[in-house]
C-alpha positions as CSV (number, residue, x, y, z in Angstrom):
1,X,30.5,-37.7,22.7
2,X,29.1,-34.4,20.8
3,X,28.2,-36.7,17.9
4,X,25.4,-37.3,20.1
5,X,23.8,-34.2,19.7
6,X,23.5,-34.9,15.7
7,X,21.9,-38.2,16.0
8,X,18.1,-37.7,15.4
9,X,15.1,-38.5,17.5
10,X,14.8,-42.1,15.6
11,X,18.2,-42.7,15.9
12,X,19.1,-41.8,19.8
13,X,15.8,-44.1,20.5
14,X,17.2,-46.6,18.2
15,X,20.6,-46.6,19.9
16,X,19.9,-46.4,23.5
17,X,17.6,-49.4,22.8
18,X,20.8,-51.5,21.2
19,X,22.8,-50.2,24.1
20,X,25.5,-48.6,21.7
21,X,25.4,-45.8,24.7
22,X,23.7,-44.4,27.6
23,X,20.7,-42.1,28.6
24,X,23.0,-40.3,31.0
25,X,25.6,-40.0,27.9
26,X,23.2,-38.5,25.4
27,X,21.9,-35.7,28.2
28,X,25.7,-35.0,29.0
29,X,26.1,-34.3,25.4
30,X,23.2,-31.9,25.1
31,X,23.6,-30.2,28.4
32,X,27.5,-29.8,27.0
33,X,26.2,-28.4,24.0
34,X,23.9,-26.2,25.5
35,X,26.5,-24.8,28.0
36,X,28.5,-23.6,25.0
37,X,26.0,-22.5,22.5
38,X,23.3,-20.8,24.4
39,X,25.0,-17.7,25.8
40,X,25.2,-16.5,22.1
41,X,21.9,-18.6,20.9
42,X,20.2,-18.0,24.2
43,X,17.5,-20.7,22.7
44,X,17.1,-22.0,26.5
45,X,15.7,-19.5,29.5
46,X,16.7,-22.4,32.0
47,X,18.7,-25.7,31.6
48,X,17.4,-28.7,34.3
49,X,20.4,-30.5,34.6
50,X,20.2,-32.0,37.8
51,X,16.8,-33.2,36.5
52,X,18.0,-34.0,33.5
53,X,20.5,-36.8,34.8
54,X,18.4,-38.3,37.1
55,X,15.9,-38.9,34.8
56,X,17.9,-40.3,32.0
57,X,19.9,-42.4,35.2
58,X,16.1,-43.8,35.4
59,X,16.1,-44.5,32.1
60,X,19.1,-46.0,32.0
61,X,17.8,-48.1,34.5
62,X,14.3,-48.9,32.7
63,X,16.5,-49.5,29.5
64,X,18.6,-52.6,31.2
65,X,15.3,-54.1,32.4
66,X,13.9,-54.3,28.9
67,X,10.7,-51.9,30.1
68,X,11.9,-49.3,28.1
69,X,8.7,-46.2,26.8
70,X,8.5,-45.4,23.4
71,X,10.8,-41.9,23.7
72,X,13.2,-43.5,26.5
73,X,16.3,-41.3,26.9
74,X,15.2,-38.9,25.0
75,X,16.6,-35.5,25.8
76,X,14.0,-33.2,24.7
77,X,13.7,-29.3,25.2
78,X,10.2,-28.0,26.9
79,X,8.6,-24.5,25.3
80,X,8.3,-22.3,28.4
81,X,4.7,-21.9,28.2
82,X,4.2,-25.9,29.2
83,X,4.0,-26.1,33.3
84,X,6.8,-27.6,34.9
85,X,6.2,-29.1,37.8
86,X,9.0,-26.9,40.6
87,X,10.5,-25.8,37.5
88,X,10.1,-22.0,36.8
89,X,7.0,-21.6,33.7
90,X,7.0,-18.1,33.2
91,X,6.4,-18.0,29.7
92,X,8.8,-15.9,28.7
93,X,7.3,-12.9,30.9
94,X,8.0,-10.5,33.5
95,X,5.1,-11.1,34.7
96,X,5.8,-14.7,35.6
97,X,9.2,-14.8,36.3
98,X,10.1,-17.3,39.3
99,X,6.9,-18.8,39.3
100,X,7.2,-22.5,39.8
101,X,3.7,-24.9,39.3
102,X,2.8,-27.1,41.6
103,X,1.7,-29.4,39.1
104,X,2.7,-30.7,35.6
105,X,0.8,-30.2,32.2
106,X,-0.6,-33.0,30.5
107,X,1.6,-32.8,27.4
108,X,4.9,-33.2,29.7
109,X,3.4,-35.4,32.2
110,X,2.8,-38.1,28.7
111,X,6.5,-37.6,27.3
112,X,7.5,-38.3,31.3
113,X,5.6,-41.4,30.7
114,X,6.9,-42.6,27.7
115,X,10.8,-42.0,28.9
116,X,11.6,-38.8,27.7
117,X,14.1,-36.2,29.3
118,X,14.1,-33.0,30.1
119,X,16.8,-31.0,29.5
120,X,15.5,-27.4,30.2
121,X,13.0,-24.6,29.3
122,X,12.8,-23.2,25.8
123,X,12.9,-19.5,25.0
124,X,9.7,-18.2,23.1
125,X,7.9,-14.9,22.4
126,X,6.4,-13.4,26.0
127,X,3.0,-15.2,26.2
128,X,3.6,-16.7,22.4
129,X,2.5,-13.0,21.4
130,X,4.8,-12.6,18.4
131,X,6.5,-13.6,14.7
132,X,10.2,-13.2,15.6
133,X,11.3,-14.3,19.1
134,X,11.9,-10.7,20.1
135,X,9.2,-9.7,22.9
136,X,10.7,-12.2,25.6
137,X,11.7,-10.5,28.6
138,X,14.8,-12.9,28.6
139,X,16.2,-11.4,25.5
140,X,15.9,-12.4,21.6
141,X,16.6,-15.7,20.5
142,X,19.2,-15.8,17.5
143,X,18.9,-18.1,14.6
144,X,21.1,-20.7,14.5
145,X,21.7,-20.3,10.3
146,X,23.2,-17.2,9.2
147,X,23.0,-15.6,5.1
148,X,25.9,-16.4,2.9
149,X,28.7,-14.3,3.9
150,X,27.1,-12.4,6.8
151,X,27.2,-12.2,10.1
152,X,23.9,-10.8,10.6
153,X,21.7,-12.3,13.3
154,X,18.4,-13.8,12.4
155,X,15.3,-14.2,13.6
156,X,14.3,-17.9,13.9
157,X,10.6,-17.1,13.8
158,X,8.3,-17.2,16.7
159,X,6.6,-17.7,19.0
160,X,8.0,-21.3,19.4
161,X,11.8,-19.6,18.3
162,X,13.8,-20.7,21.0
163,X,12.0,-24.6,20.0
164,X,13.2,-24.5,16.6
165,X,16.6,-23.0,17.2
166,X,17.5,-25.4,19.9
167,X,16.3,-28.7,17.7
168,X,18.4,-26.9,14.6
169,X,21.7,-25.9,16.5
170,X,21.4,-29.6,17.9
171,X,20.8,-28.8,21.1
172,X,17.5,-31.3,22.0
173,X,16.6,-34.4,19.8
174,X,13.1,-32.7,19.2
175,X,11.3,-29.9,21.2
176,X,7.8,-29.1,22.7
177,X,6.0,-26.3,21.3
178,X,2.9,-24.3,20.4
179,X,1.2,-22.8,17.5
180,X,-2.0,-20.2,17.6
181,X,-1.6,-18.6,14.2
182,X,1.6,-20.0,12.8
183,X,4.3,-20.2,16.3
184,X,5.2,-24.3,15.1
185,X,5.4,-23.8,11.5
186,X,7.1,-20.6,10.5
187,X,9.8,-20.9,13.1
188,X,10.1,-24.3,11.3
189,X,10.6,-23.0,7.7
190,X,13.1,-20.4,9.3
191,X,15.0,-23.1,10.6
192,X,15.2,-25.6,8.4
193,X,12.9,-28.0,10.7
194,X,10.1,-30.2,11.0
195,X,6.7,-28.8,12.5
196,X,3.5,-30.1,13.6
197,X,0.2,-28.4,14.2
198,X,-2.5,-30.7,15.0
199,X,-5.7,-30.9,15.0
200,X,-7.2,-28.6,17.5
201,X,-8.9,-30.6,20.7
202,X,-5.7,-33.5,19.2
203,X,-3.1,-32.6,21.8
204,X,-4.8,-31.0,25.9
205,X,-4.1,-27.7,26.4
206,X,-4.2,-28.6,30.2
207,X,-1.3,-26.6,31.7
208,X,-0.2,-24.6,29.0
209,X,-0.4,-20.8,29.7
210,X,-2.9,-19.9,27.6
211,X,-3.0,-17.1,25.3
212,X,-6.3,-17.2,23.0
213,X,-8.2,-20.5,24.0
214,X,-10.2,-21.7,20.7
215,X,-6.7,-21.3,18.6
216,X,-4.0,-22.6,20.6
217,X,-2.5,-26.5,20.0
218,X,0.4,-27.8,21.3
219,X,2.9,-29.7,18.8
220,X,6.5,-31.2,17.8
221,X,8.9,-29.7,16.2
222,X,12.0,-32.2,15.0
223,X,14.5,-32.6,12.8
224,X,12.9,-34.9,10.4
225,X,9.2,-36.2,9.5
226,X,9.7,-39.3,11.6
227,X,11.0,-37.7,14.7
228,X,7.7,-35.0,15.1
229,X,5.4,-38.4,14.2
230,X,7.5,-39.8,17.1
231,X,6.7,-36.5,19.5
232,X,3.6,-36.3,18.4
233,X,2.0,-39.7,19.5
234,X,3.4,-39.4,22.9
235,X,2.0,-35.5,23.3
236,X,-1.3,-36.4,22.1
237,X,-4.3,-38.2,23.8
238,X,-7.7,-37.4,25.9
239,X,-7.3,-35.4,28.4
240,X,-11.1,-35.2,31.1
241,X,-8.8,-32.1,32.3
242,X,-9.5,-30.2,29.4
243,X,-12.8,-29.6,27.9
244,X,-11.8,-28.9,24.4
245,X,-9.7,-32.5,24.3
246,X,-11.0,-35.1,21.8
247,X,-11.8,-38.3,22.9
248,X,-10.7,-40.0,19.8
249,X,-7.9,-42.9,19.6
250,X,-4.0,-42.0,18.8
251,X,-2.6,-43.7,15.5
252,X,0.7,-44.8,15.2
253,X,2.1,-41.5,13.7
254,X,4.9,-43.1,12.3
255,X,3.4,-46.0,10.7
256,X,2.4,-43.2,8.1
257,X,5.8,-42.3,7.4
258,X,7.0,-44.3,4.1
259,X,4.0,-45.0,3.0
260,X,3.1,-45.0,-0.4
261,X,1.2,-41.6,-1.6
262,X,-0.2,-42.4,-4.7
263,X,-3.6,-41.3,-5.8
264,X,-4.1,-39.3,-3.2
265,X,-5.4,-35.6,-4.6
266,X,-3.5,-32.3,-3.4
267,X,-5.0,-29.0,-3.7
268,X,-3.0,-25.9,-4.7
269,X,-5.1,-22.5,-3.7
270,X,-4.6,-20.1,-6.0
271,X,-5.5,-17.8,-3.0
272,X,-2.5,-18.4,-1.6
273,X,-0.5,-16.2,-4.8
274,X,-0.9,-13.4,-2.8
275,X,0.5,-10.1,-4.7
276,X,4.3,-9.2,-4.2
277,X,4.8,-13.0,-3.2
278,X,8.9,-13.1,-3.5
279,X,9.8,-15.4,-6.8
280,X,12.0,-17.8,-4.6
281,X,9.1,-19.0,-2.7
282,X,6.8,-19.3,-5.6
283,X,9.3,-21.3,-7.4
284,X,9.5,-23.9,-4.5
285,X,5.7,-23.7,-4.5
286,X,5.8,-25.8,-7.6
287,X,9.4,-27.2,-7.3
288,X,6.6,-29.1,-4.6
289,X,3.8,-29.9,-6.7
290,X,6.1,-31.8,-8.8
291,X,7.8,-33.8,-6.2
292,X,3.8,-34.6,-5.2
293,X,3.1,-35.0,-9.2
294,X,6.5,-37.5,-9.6
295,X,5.1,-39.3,-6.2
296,X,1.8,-40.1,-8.0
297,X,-0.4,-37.2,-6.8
298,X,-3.1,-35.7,-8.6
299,X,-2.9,-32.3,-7.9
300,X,-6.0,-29.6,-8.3
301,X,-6.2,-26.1,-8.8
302,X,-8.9,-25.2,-5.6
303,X,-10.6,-21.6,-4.0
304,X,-10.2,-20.9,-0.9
305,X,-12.3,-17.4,-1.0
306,X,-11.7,-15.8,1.9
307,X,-8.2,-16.7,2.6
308,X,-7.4,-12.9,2.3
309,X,-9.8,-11.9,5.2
310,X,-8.0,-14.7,7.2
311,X,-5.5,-12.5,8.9
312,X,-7.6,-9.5,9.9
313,X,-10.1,-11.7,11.4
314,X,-7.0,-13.5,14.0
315,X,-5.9,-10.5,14.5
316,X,-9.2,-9.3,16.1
317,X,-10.3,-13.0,17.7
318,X,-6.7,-13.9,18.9
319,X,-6.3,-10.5,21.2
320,X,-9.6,-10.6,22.3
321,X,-9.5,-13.7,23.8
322,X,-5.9,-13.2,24.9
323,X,-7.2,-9.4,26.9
324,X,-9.6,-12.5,28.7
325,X,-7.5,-14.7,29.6
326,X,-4.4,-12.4,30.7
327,X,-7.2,-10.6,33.2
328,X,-5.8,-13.3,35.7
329,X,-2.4,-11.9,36.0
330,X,-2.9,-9.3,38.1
331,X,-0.5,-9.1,40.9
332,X,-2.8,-11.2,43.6
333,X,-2.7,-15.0,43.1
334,X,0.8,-16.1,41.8
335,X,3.9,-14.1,39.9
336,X,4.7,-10.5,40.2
337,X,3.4,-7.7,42.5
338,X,3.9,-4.5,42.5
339,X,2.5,-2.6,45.2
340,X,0.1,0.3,45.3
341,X,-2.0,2.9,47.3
342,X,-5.2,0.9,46.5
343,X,-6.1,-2.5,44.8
344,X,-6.7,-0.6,41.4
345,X,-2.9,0.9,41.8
346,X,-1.5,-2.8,42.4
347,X,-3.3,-3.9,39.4
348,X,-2.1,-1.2,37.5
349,X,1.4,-1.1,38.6
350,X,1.7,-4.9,38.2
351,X,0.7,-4.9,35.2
352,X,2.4,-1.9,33.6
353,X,5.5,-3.6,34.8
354,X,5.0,-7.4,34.4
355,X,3.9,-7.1,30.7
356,X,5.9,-6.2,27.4
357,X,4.9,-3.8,25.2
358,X,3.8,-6.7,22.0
359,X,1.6,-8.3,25.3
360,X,0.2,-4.6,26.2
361,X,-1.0,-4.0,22.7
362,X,-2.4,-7.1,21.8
363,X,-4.6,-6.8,25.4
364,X,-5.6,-3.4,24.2
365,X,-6.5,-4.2,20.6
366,X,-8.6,-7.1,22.5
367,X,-10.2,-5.3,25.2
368,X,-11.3,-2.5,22.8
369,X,-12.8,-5.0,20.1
370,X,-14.9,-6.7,22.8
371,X,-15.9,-3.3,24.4
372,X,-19.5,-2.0,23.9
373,X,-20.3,-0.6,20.7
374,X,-17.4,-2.1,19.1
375,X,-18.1,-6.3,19.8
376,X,-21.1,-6.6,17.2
377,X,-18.6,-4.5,14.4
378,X,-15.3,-6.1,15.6
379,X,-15.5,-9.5,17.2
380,X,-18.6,-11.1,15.8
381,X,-17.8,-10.3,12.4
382,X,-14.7,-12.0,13.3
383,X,-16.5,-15.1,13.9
384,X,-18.6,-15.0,11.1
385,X,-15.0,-14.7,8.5
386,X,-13.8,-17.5,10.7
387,X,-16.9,-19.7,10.3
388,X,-16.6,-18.9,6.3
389,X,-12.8,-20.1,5.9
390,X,-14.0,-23.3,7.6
391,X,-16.8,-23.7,5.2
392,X,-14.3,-23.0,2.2
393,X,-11.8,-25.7,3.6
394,X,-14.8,-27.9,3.9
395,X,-15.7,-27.1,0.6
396,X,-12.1,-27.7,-0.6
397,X,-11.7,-31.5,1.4
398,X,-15.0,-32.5,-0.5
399,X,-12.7,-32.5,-4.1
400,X,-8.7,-33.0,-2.2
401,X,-7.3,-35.0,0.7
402,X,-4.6,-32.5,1.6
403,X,-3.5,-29.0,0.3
404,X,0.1,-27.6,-0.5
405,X,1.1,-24.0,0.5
406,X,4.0,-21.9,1.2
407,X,4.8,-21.9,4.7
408,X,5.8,-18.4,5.4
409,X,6.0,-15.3,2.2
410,X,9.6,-15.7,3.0
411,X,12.7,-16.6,4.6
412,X,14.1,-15.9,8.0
413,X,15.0,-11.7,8.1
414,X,17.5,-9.9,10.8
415,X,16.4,-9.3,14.4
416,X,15.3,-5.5,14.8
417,X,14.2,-5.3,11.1
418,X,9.8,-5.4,12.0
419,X,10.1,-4.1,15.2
420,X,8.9,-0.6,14.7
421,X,6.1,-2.0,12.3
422,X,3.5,-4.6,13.8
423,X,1.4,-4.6,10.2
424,X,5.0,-6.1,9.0
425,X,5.1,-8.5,11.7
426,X,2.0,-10.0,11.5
427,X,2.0,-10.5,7.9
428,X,4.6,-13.5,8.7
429,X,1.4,-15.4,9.7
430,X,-0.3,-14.9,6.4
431,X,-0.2,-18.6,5.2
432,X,-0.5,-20.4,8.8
433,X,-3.4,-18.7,10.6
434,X,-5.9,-20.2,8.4
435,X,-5.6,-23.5,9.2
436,X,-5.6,-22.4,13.5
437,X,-9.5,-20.4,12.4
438,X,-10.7,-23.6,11.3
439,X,-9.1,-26.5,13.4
440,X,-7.0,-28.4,10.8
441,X,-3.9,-30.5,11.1
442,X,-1.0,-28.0,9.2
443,X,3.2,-29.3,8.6
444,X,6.0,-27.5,7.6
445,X,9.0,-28.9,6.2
446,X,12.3,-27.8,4.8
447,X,12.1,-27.8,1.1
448,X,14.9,-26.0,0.0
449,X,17.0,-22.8,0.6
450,X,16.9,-19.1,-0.6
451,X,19.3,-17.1,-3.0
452,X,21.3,-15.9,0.6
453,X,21.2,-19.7,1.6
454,X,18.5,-19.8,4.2
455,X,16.2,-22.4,5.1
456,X,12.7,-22.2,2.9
457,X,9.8,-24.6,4.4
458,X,6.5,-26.0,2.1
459,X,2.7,-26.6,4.1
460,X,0.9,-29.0,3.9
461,X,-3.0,-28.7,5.5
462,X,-5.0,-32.3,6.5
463,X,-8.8,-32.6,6.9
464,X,-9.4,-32.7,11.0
465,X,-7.7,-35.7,12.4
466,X,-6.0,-37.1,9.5
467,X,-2.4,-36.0,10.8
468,X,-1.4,-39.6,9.0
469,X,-2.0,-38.4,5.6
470,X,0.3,-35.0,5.9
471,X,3.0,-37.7,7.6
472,X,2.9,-40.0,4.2
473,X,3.3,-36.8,2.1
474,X,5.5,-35.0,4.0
475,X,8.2,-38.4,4.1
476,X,7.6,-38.4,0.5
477,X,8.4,-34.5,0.2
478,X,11.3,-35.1,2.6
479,X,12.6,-37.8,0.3
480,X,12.5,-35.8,-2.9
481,X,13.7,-32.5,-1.6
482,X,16.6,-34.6,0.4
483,X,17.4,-31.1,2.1
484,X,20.1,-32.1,4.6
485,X,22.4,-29.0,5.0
486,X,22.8,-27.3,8.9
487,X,23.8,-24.6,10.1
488,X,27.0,-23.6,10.0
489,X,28.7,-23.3,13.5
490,X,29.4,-19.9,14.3
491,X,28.7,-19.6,18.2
């Protein structure tokens, strides 16, 4: 029955359609898994397993009548900051611990439409504040892939860690996450996965918690191409719930997978050399550009001009509009109280308590960057950086249809070893937080492995909406890098 757990997304749908076994097997399986994995991967805050049956009895049930959704059976794993209906959402905070929503978000209430099941809530950095999994008040999640000959824990890259550890240790078929400036794609490359950002406005942000509102998309992360095309066309769609959700149609995702990818032009930003880049990841820069070369891509040398003021810029927007929107936890409406001799005191107390320190100083870096004095020097320059990387992309989609970067500067490093320096930390986002300023689709995908034997993951960027395109290149990359090595089990 654990063989199960290894099938992918494709497969398990492919099987539970031919009846070669059940719904109810496949969540067994996984739940079985998780039971004996987590306490030393601690990917999941909560398993669902109740739930998790009776769903997959339902689609069981749906199966035999031949009315069977396009993910049905599918045991997936939910990112904590998606709202469960009565199932604790606290993403990953003090703060929000034991709260239970009265209602579901859009995302999950689509992959309950299409048959999916859920088998329990993913681990994640507290509020997606983070590059390593470590600021969850539900402790650090550990990577499932270890260096050669060590038995040092890793971090499996954040904020959407516990995501990509779960779909690499083979505990869900494919998981829901998040990305704001990086949170689906480096964890990805850390793990040796598949991640998806889309398009921003592509999937609704309608009951995720948010954390800075004009950055954050929800996404797939898999364990191939196929499988996040798969996610991905049951998470996306319009949603009149959320105002920032485009009313465009959703392709079959998939369909793009296979297809040929010849003639199609691939810029290389020379940008993206940045200085003390490790020789490992520039040599599976272009190990890439020749798999896209040997597929029949033409590839060009392109600017991207401010691509170095990229990260300064998120890291002033990103706060600021996270210090807004975490004004609403404040011990009144819903998750923690602390009491006090006045309502300034139960603010205060609530707050000093419910948050982590990563969450405390990204609200203070935000509130003092919109504060008087500071807003026209701090945030609006921001915007104006931000409004110039879009123009170079647009510049740059005039002359390519997609671009090819590194994913993240480099591979997965040991929990504890950036905690006592943030500028280290947020330099993990240095390749991803580009394409979150200016909207675009962005994949990672596995693409080899380091000197130490880690997971190593190449980018590819899309003009808006043109997911389809980085699907075609990415099954083409997937085919010629033909990385299929797992963890080893150690837990």
């Amino acid at each position: 029955m654990s063989d199960l757990t290894k099938l992918t997304l494709k497969g398990a749908i492919d099987g539970l359609k031919a009846k070669s076994f059940s719904a109810v097997e496949v969540a067994k399986a996984h739940l079985d898994a998780i039971a004996a994995a987590n306490p030393a991967i601690n990917a999941y805050i909560q398993t669902t397993p109740d739930q998790a049956l009776a769903m997959a009895k339902a689609s069981d049930e749906r199966i035999a009548k031949g009315e069977a959704g396009p993910l049905e059976g599918a045991a997936i794993g939910i990112k904590d900051l998606f709202c469960t209906k009565g199932v604790q959402s606290a993403a990953a905070s003090n703060i929000l611990r034991g709260f239970k929503p009265p209602y579901e978000s859009t995302v999950t209430s689509q992959l309950w439409r299409d048959g999916a099941v859920m088998l329990g809530k993913l681990n994640m950095d507290e509020f997606a504040m983070g590059s390593s999994n470590e600021s969850s008040a539900f402790g650090p999640v550990v990577n499932p892939w270890r260096a050669k000959d060590s038995s040092q824990n890793l971090t499996p890259g954040g904020s959407s860690g516990g995501s990509a550890a779960a779909v690499a240790a083979d505990l869900c078929l494919a998981a829901t996450a998040t990305d704001t400036g990086g949170s689906i794609r480096q964890p990805a490359a850390f793990t040796g996965t598949v991640g998806i950002k889309p398009t921003y406005g592509r999937c609704s942000r309608f009951g995720i918690v948010a954390f800075a509102s004009s950055l954050d998309q929800a996404g797939p992360i898999g364990k191939t191409v196929e499988d996040t095309a798969l996610m991905l066309r049951s998470m996306s769609g319009h949603d009149p719930k959320d105002s920032t959700s485009l009313p465009v149609e959703v392709p079959d995702f998939a369909a793009f997978v296979g297809k040929s990818v010849k003639g199609l032009k691939i810029g290389v930003p020379g940008d993206y050399r940045i200085e003390g880049m490790p020789e490992e990841i520039a040599r599976l820069w272009d190990q890439g550009i020749e798999w896209l070369k040997a597929a029949g891509c033409e590839i060009k040398s392109i600017r991207l001009p401010h691509t170095k003021y990229a990260l300064p810029a998120y890291y002033i927007i990103a706060p600021a509009e996270a210090s807004s929107n975490l004004a609403r936890y404040d011990g009144m409406r819903f998750g923690l109280r602390e009491e006090g001799g006045n309502l300034t005191e139960v603010y205060e107390n609530t707050r000093a308590k419910g948050f982590g320190p990563e969450v405390k100083r990204r609200i203070l870096i935000g509130t003092y960057v919109l504060s008087a004095g500071y807003y026209d020097a701090y945030y609006l320059k921001a915007l104006k950086v931000r409004r110039r990387i879009a123009d170079d992309f647009e510049a740059a989609f005039k002359e390519v249809d997609a671009i090819l970067t590194p994913t993240a500067p480099s591979a997965a490093f040991p929990l504890g070893q950036r905690n006592d320096d943030p500028i280290a930390m947020y330099l993990n986002d240095v390749f991803t937080v580009t394409t979150n300023l200016a909207g675009l689709p962005g994949l990672s995908l596995p693409a080899g492995t380091s000197q130490t034997g880690l997971p190593l993951g190449l980018q590819l960027i899309g003009k808006p909406l043109d997911e389809g395109t980085l699907f075609s290149l990415a099954g083409a990359m997937e085919q010629a890098a033909g990385v299929s090595a797992k963890p080893a089990k150690w837990w």
